[in-house]
Backbone as a ProteinNet text record, in pm:
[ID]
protein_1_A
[PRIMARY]
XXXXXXXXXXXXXXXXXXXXXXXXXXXXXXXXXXXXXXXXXXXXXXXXXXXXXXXXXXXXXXXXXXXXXXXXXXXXXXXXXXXXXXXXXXXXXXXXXXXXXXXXXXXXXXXXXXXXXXXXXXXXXXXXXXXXXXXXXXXXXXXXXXXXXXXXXXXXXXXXXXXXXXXXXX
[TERTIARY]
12357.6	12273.1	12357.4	12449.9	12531.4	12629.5	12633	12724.8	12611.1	12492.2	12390.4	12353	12375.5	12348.7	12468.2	12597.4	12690	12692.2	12646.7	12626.8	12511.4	12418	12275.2	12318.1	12430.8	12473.7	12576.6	12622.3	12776.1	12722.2	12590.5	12484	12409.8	12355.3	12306.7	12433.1	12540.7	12639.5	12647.1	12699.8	12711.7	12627.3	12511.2	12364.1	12375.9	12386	12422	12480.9	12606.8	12714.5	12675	12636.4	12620.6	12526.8	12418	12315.7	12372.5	12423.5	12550.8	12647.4	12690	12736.1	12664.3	12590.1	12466.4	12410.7	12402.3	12334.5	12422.7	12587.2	12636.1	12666.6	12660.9	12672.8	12587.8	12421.7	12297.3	12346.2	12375.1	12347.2	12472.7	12614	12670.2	12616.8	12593.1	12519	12399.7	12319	12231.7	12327.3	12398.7	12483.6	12547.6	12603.8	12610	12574.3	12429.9	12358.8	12287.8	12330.8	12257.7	12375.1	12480.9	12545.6	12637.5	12539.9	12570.7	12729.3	12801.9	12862.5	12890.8	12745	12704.5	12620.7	12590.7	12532.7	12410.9	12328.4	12182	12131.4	11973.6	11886.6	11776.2	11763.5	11697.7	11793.3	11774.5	11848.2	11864.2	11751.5	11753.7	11785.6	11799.5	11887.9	11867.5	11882.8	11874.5	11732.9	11705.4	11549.6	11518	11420.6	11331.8	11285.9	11280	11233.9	11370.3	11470.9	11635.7	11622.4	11629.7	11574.7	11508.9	11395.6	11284.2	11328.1	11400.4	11494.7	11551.7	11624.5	11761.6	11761.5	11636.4	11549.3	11469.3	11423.5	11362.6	11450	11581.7	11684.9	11737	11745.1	11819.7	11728.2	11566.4	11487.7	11478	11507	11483.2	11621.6	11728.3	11867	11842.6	11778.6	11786.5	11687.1	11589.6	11518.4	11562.7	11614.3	11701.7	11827.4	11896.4	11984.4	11936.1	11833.4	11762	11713.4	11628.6	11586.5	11723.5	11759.9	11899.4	11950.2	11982.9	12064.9	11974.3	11838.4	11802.2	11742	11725.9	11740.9	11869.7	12000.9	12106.2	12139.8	12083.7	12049.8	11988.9	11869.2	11769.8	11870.7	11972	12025.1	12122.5	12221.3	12327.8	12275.4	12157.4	12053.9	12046.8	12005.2	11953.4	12057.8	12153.3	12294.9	12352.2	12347.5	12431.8	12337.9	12219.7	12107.5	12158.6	12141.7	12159.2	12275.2	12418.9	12518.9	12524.5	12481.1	12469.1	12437.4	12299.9	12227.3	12284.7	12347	12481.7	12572.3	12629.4	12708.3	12667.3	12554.8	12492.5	12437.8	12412.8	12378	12524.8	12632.9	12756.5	12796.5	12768.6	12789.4	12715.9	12625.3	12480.8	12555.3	12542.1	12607.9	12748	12829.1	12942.1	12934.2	12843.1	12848.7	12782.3	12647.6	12580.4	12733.8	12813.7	12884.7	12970.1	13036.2	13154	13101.9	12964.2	12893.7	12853	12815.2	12792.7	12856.3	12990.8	13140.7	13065.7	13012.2	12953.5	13089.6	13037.6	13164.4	13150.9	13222.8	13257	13133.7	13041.2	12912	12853.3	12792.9	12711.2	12743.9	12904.2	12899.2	12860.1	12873.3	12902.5	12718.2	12671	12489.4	12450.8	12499	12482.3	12492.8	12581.8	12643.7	12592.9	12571.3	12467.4	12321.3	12267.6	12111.5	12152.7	12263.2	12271.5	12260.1	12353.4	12381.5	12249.8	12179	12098.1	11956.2	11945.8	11845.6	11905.1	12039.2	12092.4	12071.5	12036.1	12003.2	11855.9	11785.8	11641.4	11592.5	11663.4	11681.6	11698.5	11827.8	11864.3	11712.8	11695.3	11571.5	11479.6	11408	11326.5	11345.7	11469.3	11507.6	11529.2	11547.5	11542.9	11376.1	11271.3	11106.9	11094	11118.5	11074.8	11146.8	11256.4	11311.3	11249.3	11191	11130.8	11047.2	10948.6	10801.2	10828.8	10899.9	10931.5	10918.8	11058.9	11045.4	10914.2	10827.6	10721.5	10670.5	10623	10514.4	10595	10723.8	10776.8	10702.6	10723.5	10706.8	10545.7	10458.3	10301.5	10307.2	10322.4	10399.9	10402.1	10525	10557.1	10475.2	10412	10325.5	10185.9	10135.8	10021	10108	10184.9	10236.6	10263.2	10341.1	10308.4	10187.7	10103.5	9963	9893	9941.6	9908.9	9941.6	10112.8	10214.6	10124.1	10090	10009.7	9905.8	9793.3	9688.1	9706.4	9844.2	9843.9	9890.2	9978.2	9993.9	9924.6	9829.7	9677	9613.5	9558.7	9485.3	9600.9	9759	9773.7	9774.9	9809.5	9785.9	9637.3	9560.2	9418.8	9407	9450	9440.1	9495.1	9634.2	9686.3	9617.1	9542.4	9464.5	9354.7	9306.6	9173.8	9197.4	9321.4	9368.7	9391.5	9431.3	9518.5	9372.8	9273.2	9164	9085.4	9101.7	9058.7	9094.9	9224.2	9285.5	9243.9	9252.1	9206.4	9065.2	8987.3	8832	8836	8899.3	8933.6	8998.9	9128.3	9165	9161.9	9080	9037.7	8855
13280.1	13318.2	13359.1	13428.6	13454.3	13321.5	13236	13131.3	13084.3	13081.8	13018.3	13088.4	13202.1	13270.8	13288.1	13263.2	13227.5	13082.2	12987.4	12888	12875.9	12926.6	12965	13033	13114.7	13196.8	13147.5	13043.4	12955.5	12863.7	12776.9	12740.4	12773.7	12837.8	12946.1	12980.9	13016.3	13052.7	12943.3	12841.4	12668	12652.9	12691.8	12628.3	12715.4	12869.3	12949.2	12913.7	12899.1	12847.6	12754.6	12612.2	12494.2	12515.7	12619	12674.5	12761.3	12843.2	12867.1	12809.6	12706.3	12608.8	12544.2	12482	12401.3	12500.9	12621.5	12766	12713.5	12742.5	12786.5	12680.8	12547.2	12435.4	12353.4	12457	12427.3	12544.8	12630.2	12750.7	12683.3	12673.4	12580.3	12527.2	12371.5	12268	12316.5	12429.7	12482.9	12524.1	12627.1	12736.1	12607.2	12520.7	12407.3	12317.7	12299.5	12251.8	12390.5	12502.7	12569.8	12590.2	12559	12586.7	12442.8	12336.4	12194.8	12147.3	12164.6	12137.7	12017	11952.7	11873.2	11788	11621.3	11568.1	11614.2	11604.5	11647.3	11535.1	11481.4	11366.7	11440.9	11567.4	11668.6	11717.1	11666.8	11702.8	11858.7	11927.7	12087.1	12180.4	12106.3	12245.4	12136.1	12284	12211.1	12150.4	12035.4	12052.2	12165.5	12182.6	12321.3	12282	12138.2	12114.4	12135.7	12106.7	12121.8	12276.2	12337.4	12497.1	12570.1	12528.2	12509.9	12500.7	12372.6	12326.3	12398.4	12454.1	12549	12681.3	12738.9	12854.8	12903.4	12746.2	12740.8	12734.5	12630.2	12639.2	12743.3	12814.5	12974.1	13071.1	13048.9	13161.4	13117.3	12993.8	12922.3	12937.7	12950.5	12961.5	13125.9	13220.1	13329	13396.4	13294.9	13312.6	13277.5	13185	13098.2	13232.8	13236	13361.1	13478.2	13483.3	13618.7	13607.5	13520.2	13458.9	13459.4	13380.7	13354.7	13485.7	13560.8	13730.3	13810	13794.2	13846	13795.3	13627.2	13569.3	13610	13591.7	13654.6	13805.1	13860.9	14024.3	14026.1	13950.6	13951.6	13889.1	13804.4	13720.3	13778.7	13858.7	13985.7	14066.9	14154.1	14235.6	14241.4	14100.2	14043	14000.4	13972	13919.4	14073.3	14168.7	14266	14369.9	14368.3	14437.9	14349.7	14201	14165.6	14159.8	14238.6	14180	14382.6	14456	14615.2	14607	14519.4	14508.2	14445.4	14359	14271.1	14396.6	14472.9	14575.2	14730.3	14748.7	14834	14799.8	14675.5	14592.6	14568.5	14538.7	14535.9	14677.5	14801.7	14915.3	14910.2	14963.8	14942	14910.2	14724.5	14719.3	14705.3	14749.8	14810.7	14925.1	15036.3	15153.7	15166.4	15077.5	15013.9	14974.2	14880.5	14850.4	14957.8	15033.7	15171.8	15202.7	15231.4	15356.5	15310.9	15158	15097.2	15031.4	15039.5	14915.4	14830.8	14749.4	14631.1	14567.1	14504.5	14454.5	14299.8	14157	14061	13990.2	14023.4	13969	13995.4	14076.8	14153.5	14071.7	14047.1	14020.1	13838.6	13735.4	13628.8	13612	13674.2	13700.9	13676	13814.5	13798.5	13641.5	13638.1	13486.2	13369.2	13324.4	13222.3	13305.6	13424.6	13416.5	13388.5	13425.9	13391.5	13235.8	13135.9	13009.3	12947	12984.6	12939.9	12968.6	13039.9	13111.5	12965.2	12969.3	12890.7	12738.7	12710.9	12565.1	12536.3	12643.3	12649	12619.4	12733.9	12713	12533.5	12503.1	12368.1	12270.3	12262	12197.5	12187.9	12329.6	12306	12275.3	12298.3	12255.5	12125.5	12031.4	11926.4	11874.5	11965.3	11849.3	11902.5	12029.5	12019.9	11944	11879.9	11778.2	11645	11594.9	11537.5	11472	11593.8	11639.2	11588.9	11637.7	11634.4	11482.7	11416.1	11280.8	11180.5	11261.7	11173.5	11177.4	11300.5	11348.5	11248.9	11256.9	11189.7	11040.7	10983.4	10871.9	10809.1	10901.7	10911.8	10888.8	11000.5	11055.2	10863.1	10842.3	10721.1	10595.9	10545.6	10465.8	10496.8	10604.6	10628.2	10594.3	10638.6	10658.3	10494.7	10447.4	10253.7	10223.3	10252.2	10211	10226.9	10371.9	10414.4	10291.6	10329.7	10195.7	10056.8	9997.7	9872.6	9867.6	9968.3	10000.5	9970.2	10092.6	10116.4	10006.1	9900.3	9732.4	9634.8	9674.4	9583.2	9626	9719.2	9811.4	9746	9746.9	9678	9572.7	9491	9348.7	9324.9	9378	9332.5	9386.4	9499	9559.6	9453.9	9385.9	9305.3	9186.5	9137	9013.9	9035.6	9188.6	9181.1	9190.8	9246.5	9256.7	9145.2	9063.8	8876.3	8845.2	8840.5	8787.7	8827	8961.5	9023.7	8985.9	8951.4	8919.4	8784.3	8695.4	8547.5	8561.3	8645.6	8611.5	8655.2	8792.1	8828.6	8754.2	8690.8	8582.2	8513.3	8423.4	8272.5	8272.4
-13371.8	-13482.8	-13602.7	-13580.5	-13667.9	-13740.3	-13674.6	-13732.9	-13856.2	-13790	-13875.6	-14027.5	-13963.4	-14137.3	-14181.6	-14151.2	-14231.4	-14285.4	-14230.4	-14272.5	-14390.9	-14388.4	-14434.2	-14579	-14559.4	-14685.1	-14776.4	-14657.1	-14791	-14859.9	-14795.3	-14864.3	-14989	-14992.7	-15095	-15161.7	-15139.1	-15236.5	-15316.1	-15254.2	-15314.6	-15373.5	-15361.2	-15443.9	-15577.9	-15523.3	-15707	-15769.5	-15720.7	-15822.4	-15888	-15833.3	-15877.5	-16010.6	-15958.3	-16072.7	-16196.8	-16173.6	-16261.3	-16372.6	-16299.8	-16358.8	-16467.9	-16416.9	-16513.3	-16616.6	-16578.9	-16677.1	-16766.6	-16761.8	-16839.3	-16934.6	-16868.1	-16958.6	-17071.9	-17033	-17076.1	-17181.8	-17169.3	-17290.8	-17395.7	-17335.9	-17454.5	-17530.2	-17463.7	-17511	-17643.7	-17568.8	-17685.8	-17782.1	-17804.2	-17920.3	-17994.6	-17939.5	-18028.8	-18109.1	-18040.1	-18109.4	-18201.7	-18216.8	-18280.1	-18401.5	-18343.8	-18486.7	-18530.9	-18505.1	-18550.9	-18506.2	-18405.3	-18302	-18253.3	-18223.3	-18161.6	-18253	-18237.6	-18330.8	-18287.1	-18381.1	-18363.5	-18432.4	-18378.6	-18460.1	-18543.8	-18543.8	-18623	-18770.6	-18846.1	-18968.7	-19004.9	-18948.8	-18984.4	-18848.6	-18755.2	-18708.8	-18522.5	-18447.3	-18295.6	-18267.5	-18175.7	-18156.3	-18033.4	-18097.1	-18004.6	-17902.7	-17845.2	-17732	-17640.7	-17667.3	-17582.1	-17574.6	-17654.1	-17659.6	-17579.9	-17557.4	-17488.9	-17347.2	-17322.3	-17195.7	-17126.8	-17204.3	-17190.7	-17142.1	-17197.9	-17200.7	-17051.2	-17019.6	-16937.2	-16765.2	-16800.3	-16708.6	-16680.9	-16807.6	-16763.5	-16667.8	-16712.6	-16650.9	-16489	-16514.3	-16343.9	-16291.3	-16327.4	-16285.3	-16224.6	-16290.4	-16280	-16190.7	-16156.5	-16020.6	-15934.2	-15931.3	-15827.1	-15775.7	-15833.8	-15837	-15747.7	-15843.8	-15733.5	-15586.7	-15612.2	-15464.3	-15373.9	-15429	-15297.7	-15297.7	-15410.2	-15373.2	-15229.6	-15265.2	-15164.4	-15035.4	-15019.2	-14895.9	-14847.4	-14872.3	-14847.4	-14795.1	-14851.1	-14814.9	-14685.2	-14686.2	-14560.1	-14454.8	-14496.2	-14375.9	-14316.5	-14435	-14406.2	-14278.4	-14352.9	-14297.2	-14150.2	-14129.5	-13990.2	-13899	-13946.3	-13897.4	-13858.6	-13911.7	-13918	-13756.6	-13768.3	-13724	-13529.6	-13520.9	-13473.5	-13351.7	-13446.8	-13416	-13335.8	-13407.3	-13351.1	-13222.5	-13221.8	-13117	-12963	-13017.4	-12895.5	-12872.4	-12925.2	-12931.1	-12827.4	-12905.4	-12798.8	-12662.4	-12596.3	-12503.7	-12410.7	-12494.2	-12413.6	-12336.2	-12473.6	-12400.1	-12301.3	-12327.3	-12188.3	-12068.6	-12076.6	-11942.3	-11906	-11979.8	-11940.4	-11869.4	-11919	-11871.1	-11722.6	-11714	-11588.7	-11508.9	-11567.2	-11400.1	-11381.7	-11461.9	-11483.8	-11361.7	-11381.1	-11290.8	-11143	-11122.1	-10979.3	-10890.4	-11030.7	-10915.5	-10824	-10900	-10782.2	-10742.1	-10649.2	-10561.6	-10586.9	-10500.9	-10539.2	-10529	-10446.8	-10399	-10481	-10509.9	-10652.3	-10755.1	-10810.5	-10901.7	-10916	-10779.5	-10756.2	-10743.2	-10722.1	-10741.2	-10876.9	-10942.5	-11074.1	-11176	-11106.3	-11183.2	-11190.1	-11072.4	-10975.8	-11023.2	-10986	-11160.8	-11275.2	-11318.3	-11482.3	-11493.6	-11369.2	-11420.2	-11394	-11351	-11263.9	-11390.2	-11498.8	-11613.6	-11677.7	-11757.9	-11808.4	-11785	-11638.9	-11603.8	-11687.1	-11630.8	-11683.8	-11826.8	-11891.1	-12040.8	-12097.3	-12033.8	-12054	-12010.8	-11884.9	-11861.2	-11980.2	-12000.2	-12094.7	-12216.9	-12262	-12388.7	-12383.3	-12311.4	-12263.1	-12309.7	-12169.9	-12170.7	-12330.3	-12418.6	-12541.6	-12635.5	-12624.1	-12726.7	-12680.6	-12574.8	-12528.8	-12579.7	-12603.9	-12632.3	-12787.6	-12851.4	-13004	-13010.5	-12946.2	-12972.7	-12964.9	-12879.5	-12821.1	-12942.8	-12987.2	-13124.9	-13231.3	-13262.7	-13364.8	-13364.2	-13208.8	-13251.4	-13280.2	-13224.5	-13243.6	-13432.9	-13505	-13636.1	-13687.2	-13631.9	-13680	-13687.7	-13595.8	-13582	-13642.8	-13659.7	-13741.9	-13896.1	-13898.2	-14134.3	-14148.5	-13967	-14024	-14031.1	-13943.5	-14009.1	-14155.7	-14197.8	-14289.6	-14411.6	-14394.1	-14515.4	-14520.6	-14343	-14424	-14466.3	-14448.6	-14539.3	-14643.6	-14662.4	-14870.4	-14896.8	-14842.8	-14846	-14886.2	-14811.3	-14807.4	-14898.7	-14953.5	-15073.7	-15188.1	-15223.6	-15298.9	-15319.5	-15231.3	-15273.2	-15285.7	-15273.9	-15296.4	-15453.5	-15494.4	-15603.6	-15739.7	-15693.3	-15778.1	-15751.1	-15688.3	-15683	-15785.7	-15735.1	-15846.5	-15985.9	-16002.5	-16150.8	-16191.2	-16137.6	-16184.1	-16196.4	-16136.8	-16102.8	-16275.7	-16298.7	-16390.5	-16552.7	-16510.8	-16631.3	-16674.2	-16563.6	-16590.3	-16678.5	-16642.1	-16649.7	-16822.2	-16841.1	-16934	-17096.1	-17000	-17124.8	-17156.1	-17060.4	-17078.1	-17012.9
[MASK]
++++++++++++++++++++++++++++++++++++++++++++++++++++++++++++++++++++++++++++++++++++++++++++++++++++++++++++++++++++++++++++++++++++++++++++++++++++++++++++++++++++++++++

């Protein structure tokens, strides 16, 4: 879990920046065109629609920003909350065996249930990727049906139009 929200967060870093970037190259681009810099096809100054643009990139750069500051937070958050939680669980049963010195059997028990949870896990993660593929391919064969519908609906559409046009121009 933790690899994932480090992954999840270099992501989002990459994505600010990139947003960043573009901010800062959009607000140029404007100040230049505001102080004729740049050719302009407006004889009196920048056009207000690039303005407009620019204005608008920044306020969206700056949500963007935020959002991710605090998806990031939440992912820190949860990563950090998470990782306590493994921590206090190790104590736990560290302190559990300190105190019961299980012996070679005990522990060769333990092991054989754990591998044995672990098979299980696998199994089902198995019939549910399964399951997925099946649905996918249900998924698939209905949206081809769908595609030659919308196929059929156009070529009928451009028939009636050719059809339309004929009657129309001659």
């Amino acid at each position: 879990m933790a690899r994932s929200a480090d992954e999840r967060i270099g992501l989002l870093h990459g994505e600010l920046e990139r947003l960043r970037r573009e901010n800062e190259t959009l607000v140029r681009q404007v100040e230049m065109l505001r102080h004729g810099a740049l050719p302009s096809a407006a004889p009196q100054g920048p056009d207000s629609m690039v303005i407009e643009l620019a204005v608008r990139a920044q306020e969206e750069a700056n949500r963007t920003i935020e959002d991710a500051g605090a998806e990031g937070a939440e992912i820190i958050a949860d990563a950090r909350r998470q990782a306590e939680e493994i921590v206090a669980e190790a104590h736990r049963r560290a302190g559990a065996l300190l105190g019961t010195r299980p012996d070679a059997a005990d522990a060769r028990a333990e092991e054989l249930r754990l591998l044995g949870r672990v098979r299980e896990l696998e199994s089902r993660q198995a019939a549910l990727a399964a399951a997925a593929q099946q649905q996918l391919g249900r998924w698939q064969a209905y949206l081809a049906g769908q595609a030659e519908q919308v196929r059929a609906q156009a070529e009928q559409t451009a028939e009636a139009d050719r059809q339309l046009r004929q009657v129309l121009g001659g």
